[in-house]
C-alpha positions in Angstrom: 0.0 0.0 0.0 1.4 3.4 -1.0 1.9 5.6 1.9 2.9 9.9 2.5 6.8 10.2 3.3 7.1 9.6 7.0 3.0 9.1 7.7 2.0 6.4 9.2 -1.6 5.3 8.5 -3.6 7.1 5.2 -5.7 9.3 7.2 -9.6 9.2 6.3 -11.0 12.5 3.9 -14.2 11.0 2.7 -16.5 8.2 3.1 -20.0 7.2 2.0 -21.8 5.0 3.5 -24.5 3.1 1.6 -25.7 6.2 -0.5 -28.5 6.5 -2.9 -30.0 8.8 -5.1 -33.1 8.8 -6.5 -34.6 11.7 -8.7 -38.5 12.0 -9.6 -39.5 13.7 -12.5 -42.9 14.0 -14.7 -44.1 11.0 -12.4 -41.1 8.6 -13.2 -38.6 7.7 -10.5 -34.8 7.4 -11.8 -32.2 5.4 -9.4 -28.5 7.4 -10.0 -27.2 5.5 -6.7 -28.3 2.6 -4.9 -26.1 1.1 -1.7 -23.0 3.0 -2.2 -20.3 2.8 0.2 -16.6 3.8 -0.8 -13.9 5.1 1.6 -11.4 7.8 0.5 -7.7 8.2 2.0 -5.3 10.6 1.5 -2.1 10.1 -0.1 -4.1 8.1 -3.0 -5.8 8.9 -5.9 -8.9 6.9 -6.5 -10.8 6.2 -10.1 -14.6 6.1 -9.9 -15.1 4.2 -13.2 -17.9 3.2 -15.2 -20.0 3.6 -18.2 -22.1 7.3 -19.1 -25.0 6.7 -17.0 -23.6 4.7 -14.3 -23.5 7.1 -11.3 -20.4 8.9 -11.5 -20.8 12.3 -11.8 -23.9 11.6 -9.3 -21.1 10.9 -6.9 -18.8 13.1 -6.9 -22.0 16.0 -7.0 -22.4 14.5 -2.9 -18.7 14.1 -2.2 -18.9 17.5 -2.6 -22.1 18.5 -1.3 -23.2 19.9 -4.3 -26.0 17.2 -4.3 -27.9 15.4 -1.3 -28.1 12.1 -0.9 -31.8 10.4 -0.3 -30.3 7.8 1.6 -27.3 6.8 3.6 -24.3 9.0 5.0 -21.8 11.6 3.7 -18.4 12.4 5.7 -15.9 14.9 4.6 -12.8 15.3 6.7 -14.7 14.0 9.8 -18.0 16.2 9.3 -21.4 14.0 8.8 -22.6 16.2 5.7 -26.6 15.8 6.7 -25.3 17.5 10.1 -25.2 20.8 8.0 -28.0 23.4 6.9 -26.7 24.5 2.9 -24.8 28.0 3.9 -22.2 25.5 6.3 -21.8 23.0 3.4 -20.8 25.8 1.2 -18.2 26.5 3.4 -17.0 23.2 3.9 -17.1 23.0 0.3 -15.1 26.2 0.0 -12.1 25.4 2.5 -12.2 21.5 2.3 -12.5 20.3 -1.2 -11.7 21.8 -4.7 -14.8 20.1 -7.2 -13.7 20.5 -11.7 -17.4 19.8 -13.4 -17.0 17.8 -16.6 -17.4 21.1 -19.2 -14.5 22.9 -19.2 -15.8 26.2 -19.1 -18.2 25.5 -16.7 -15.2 25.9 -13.9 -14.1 29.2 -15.4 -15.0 33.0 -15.5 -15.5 34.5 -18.8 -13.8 37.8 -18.1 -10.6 36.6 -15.7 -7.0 35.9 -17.5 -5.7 32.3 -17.0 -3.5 33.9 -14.6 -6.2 35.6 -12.6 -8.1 32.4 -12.0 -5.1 30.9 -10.2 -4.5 33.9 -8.0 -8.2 34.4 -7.2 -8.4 30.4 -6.4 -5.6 31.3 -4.0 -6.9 34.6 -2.4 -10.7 33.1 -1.9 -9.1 30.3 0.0 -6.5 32.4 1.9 -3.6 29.6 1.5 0.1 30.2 0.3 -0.2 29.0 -2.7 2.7 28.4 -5.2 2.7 31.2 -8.1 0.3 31.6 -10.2 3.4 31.2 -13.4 5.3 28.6 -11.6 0.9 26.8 -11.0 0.4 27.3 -15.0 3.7 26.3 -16.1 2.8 22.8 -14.1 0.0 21.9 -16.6 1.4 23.7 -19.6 0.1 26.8 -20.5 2.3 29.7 -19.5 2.6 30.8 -22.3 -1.5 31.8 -22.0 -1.6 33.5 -18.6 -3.0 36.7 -20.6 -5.8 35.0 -22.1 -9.2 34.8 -21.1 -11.6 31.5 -21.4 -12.6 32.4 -24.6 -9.3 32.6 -25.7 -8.4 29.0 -25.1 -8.7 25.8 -26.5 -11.0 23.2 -24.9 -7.8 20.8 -23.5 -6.5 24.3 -22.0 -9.8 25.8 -20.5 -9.4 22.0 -18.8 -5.8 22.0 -17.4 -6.6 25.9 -16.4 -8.9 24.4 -14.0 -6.7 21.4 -13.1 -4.2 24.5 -11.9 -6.7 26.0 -10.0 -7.1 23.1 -8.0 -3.6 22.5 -7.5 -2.8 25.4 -6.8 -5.1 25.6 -3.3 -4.0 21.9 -2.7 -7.4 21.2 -0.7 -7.6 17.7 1.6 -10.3 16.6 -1.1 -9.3 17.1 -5.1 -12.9 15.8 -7.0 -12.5 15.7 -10.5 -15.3 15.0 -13.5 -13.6 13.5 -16.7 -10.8 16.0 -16.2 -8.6 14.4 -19.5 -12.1 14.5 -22.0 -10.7 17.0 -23.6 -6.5 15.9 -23.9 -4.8 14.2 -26.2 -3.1 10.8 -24.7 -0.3 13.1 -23.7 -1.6 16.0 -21.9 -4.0 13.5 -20.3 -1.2 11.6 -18.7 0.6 15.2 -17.7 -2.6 15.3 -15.6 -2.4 11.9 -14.2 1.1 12.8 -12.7 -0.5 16.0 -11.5 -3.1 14.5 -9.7 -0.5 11.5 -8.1 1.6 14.4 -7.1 -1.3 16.0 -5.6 -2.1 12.9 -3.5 1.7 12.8 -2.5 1.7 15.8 -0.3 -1.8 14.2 1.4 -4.7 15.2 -0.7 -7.6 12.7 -1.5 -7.6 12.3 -5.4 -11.0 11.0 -6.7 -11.6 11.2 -10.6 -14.8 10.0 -12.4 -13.3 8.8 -15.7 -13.8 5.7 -18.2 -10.0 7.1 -19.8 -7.7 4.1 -20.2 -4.6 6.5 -19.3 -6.2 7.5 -15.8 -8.1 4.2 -14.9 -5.0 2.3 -15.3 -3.1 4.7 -13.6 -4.6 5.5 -9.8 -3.9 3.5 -6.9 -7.8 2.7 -6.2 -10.8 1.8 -8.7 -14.4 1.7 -7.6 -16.2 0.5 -10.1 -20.1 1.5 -10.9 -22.4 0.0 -12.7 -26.2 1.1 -12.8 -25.7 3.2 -10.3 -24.3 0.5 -7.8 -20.6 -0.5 -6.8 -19.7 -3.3 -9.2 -15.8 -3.9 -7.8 -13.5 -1.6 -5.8 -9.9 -2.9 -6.3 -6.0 -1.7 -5.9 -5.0 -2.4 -9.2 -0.8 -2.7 -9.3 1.6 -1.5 -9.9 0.3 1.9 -8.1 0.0 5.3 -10.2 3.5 6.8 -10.0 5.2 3.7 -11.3 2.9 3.7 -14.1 3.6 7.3 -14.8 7.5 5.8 -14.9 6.7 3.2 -16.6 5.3 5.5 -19.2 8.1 7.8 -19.5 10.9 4.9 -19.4 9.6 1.4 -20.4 13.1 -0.3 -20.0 13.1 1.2 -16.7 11.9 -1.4 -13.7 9.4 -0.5 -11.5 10.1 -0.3 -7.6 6.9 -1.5 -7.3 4.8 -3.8 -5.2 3.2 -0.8 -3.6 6.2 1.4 -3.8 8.3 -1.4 -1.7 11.6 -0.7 -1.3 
């Protein structure tokens, strides 16, 4: 099991505990979640994985109390989430956990420079952030710190709001298809992101059917219809698949990061 540098056990971030969600609309009832229970540590990056339809984005809506489960129980870093009126999961939300919604530009403000959204991610969470350059230079796109939204390409509205996220390195990273919209090798620049994320003791958890991510995380939970199919630790973990990537001759120190 991959552990943080000098940490002893992963502490708990998140867990639900046999969630559902049901919607009802024009008299029909629609199961997104039935029975889900999943446990989230930090210091590992975790796929939710599934086909469209099976729950994902569902999910990762009540890990960050964006939606409300109809059954079962939602903890973030120790807080029972029904325990909280809307106005106190807001700010749990706003100081706990950093949430990237599938559309790029839906985590983006029209009229703020690239640069702007990483400083303003910073300020609004009153952390010491690293620099906004040094942030946008991470995923690739210094070169656009000037530019606004529109201004962008799809792939770099996306790793824009992958550095925003970094940047406040909050105890609970949630992230909706964040490589939809990279090529094979921007997507994997991500993957390392988010494994280096997890490294310094975030809790990583990525809805994604991508090949490059799924393979890559140290945890899967897998959903189908709406219910957990599998949850495995697939091997070797994340960042010796990133290696592995970047130097196939090389051997990997893994079982588990073992010395």
């Amino acid at each position: 099991m991959s552990t943080l540098a000098g940490a002893g056990p992963l502490p708990l971030v998140a867990k639900v505990d046999r969630v559902g969600r049901t919607y009802v609309a024009a008299g029909r009832t629609t199961t997104a979640l039935a029975e889900v229970s999943a446990s989230f540590h930090g210091g590992r990056v975790t796929a939710v994985a599934g086909p469209s339809g099976s729950g994902k984005s569902t999910l990762l809506r009540i890990l960050a109390g964006l939606d409300v489960p109809s059954e079962g129980e939602v903890t973030i870093c120790g807080v029972e989430l029904s325990s909280l009126r809307a106005r106190a999961r807001r700010r749990l939300r706003r100081t706990q956990v950093a949430f990237l919604f599938q559309k790029p530009s839906d985590n983006l403000v029209s009229y703020l420079t690239a640069e702007q959204h990483v400083r303003m991610a910073v300020e609004q969470r009153r952390v010491q952030g690293t620099p906004p350059e040094e942030t946008l230079g991470l995923v690739g796109i210094e070169h656009a710190s000037a530019r606004r939204p529109h201004e962008l390409s799809g792939g770099e509205q996306q790793r824009l709001a992958v550095a925003q996220a970094i940047a406040v390195a909050p105890p609970l990273l949630l992230l909706d298809e964040p490589t939809a919209e990279l090529d094979h090798a921007n997507g994997a620049m991500i993957v390392e992101l988010l494994a280096a994320a997890a490294s310094r003791g975030a809790a990583v958890v990525v809805a994604s059917h991508d090949p490059v991510v799924v393979d890559s995380v140290d945890d899967v939970v897998e959903l189908v219809d709406g219910r957990v199919k599998s949850s495995t630790q697939p091997t070797p973990c994340s960042r010796c698949v990133i290696s592995a990537r970047r130097s196939p001759e090389a051997p990997s120190p893994c079982t588990r990061c073992a010395p």
